[in-house]
Biopython code that builds the backbone (N, CA, C, O; Angstrom):
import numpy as np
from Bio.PDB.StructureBuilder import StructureBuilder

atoms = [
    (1, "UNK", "N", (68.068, -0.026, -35.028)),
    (1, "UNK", "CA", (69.062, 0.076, -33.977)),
    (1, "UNK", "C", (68.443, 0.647, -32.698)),
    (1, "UNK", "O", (68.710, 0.095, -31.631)),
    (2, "UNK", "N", (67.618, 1.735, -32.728)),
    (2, "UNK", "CA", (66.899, 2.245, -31.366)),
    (2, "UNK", "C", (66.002, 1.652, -31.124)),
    (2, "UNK", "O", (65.314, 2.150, -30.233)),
    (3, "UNK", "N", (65.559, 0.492, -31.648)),
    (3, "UNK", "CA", (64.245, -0.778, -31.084)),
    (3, "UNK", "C", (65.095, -1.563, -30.077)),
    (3, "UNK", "O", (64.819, -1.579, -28.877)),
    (4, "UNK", "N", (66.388, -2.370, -30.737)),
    (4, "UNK", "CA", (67.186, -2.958, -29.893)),
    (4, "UNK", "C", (67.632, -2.423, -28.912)),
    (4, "UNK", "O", (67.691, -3.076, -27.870)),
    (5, "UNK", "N", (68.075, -1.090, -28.951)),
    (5, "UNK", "CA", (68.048, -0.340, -27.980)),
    (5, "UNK", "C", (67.542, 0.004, -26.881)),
    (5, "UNK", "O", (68.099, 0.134, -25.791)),
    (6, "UNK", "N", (66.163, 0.199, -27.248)),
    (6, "UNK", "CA", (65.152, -0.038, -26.695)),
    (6, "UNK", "C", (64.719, -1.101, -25.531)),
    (6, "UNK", "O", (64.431, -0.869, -24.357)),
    (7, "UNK", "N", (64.753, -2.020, -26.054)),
    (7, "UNK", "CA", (64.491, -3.590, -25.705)),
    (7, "UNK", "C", (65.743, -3.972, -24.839)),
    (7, "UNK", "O", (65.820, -3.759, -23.629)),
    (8, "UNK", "N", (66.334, -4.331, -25.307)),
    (8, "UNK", "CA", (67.840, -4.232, -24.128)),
    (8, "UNK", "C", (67.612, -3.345, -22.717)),
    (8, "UNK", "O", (67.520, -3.915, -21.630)),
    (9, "UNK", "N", (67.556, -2.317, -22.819)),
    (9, "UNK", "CA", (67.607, -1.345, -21.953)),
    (9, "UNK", "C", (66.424, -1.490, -20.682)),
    (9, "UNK", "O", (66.592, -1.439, -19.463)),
    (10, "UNK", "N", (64.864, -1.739, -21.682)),
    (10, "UNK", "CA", (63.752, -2.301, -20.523)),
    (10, "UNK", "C", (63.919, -3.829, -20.686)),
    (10, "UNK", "O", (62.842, -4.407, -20.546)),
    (11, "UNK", "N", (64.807, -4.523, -20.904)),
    (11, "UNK", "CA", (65.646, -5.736, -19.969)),
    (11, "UNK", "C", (66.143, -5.708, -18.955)),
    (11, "UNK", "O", (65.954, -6.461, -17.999)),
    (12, "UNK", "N", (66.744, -4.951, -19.038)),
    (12, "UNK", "CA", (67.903, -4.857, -18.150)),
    (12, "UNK", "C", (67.344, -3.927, -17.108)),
    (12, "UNK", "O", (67.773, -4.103, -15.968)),
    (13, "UNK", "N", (66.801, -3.336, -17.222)),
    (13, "UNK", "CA", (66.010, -2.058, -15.992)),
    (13, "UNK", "C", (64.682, -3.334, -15.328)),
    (13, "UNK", "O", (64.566, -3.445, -14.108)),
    (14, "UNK", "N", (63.861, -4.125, -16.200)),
    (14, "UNK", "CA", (63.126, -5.046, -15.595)),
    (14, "UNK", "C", (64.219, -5.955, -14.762)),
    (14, "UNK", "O", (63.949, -6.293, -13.610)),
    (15, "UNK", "N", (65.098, -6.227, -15.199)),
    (15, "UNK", "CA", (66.020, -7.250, -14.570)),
    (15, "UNK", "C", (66.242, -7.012, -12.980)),
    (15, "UNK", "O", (66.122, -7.727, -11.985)),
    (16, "UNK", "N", (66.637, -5.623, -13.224)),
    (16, "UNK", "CA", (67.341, -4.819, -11.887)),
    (16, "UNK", "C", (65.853, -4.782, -10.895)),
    (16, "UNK", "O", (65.837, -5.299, -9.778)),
    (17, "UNK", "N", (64.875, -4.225, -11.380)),
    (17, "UNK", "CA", (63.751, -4.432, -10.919)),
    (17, "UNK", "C", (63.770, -5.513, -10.079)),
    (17, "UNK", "O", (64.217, -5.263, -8.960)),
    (18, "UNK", "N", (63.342, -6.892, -10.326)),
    (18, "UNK", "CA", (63.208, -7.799, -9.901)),
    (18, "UNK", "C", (64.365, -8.599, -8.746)),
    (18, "UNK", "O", (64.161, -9.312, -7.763)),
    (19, "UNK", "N", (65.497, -8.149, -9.331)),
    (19, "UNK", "CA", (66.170, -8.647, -8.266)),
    (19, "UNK", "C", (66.541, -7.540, -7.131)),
    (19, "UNK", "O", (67.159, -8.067, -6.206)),
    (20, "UNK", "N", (66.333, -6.194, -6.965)),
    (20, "UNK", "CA", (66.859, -5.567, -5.833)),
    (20, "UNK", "C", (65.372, -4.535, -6.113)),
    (20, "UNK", "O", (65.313, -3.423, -5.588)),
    (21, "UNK", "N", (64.326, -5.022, -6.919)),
    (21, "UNK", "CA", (63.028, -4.048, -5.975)),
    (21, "UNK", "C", (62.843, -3.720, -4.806)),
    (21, "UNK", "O", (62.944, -2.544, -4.456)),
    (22, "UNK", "N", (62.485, -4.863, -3.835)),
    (22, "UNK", "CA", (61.728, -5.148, -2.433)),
    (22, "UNK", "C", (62.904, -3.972, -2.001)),
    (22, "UNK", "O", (62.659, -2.784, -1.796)),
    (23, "UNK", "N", (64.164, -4.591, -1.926)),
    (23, "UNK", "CA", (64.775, -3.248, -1.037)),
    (23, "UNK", "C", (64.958, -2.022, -1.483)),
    (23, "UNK", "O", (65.166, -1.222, -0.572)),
    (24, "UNK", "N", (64.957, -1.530, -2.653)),
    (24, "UNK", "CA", (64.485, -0.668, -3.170)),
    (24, "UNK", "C", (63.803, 0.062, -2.598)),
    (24, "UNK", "O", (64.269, 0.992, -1.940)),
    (25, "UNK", "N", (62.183, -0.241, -2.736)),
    (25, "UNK", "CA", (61.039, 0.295, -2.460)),
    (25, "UNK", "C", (60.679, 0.252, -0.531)),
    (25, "UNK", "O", (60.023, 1.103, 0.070)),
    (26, "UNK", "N", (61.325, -0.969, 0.075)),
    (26, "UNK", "CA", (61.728, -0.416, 1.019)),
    (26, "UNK", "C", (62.439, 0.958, 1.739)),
    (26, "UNK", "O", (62.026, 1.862, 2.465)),
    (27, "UNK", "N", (63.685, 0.613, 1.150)),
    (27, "UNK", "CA", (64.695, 1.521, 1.525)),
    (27, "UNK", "C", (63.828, 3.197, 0.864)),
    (27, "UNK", "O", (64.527, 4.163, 1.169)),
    (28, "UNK", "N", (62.903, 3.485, 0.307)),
    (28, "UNK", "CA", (62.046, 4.473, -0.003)),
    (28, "UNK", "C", (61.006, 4.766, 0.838)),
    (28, "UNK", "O", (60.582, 5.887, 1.119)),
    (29, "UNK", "N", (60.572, 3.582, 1.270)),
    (29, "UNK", "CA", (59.605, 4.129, 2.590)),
    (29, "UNK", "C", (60.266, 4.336, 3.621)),
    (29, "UNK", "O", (59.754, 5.243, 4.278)),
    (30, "UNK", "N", (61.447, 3.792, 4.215)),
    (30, "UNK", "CA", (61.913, 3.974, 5.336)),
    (30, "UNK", "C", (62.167, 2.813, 6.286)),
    (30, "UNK", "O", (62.583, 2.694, 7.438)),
    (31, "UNK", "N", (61.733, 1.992, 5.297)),
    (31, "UNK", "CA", (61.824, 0.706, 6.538)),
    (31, "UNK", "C", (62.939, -0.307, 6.107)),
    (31, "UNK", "O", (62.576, -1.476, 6.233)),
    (32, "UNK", "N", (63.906, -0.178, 5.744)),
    (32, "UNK", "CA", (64.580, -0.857, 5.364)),
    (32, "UNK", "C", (65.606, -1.930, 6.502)),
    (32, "UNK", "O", (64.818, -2.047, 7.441)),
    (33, "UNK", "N", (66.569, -2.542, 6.807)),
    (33, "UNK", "CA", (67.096, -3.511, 7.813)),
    (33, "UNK", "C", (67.175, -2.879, 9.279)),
    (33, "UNK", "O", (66.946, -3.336, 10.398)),
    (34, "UNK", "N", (67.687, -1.360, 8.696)),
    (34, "UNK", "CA", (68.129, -1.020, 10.083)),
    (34, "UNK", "C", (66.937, -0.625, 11.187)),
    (34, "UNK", "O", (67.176, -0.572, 12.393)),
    (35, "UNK", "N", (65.843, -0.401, 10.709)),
    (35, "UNK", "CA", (64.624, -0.069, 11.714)),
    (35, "UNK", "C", (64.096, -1.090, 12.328)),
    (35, "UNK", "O", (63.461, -0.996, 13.379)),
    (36, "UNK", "N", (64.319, -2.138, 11.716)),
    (36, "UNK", "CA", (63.763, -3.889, 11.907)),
    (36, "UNK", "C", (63.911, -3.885, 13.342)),
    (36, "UNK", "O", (62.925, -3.558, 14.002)),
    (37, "UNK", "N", (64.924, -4.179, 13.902)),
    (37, "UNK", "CA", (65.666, -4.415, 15.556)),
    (37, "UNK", "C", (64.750, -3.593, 16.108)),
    (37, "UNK", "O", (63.887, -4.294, 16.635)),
    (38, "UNK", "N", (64.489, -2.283, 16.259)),
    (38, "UNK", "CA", (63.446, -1.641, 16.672)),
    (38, "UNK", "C", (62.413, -2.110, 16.710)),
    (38, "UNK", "O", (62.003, -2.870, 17.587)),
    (39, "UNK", "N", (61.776, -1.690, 15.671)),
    (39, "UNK", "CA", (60.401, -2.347, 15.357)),
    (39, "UNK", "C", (60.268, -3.708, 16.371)),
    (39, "UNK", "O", (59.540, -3.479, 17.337)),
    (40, "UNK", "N", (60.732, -4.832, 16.338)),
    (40, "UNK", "CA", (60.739, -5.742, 16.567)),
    (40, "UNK", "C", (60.947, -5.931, 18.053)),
    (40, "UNK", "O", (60.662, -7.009, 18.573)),
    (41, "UNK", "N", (61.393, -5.005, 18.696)),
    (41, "UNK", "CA", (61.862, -4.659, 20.028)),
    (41, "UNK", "C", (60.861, -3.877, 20.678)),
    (41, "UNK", "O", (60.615, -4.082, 21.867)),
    (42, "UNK", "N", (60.228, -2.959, 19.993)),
    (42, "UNK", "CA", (58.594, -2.577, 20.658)),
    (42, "UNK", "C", (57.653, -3.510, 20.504)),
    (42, "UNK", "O", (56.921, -3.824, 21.443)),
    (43, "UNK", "N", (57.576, -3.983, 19.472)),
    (43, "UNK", "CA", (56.390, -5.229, 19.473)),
    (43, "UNK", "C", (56.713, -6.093, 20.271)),
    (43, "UNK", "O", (55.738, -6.837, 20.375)),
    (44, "UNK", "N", (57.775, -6.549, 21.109)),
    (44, "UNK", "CA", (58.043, -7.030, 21.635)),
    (44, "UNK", "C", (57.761, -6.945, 23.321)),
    (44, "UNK", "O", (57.121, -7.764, 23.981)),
    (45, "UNK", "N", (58.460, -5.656, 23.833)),
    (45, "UNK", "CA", (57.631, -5.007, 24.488)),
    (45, "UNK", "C", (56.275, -5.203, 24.937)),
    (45, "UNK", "O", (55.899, -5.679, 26.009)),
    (46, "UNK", "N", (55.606, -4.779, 23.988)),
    (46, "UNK", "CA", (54.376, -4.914, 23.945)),
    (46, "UNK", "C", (53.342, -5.599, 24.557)),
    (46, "UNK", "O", (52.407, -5.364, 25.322)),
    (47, "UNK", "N", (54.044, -6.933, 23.697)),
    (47, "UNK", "CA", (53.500, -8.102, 24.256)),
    (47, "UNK", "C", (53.680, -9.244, 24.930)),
    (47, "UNK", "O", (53.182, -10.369, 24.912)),
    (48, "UNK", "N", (54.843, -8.460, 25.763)),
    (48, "UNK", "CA", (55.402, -8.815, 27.649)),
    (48, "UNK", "C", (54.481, -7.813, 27.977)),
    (48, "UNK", "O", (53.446, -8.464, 28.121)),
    (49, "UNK", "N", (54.234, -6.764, 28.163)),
    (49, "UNK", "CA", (53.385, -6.356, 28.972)),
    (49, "UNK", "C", (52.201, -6.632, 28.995)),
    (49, "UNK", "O", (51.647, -6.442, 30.078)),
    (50, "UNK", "N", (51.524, -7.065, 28.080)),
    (50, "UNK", "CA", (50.185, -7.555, 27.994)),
    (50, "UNK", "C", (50.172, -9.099, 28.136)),
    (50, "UNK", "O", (49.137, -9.762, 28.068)),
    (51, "UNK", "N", (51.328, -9.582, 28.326)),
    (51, "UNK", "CA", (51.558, -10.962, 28.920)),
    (51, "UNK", "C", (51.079, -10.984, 30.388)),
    (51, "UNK", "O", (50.349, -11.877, 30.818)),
    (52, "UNK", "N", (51.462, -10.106, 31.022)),
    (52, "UNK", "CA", (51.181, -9.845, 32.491)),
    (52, "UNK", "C", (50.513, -9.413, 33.128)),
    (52, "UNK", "O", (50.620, -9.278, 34.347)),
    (53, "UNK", "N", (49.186, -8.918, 32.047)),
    (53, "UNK", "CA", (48.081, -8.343, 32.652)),
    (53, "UNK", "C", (46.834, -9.099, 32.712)),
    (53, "UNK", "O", (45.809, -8.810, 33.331)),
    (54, "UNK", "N", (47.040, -9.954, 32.089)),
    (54, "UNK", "CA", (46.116, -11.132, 32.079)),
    (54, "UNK", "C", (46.394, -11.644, 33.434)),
    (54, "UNK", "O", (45.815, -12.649, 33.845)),
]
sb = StructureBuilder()
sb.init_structure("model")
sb.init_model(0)
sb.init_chain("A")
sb.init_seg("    ")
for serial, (resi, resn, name, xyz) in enumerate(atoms, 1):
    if name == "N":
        sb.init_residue(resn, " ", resi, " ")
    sb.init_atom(name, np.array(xyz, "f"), 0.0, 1.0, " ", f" {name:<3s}", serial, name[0])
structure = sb.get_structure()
C-alpha cells in the first residue's frame, strides 16, 4: 500500500512539475509576467538610442 502510495504521489508531483514548472521557477527568481513590460521597455530604449548614434 505505501509503494502505491508512493508512486501515485511522485506522479502526480512530476505531473504538476511539468505543466506549471517554467512559471514556477520563474516566479522564484523574480522574473515572472509582470517585469516583462519593463524589461522589454529598457531594451528597448536602448536600442533607439544606439539607433541614433550611428
Amino acid at each position: 500500500m505505501l509503494k502505491i502510495f508512493g508512486i501515485s504521489a511522485s506522479s502526480y508531483i512530476m505531473w504538476k512539475l511539468i505543466v506549471s514548472g517554467a512559471s514556477w521557477a520563474m516566479s522564484l527568481v523574480g522574473i515572472d509576467g509582470k517585469q516583462g513590460d519593463v524589461i522589454a521597455q529598457g531594451i528597448e530604449a536602448n536600442l533607439a538610442r544606439r539607433a541614433f548614434v550611428a
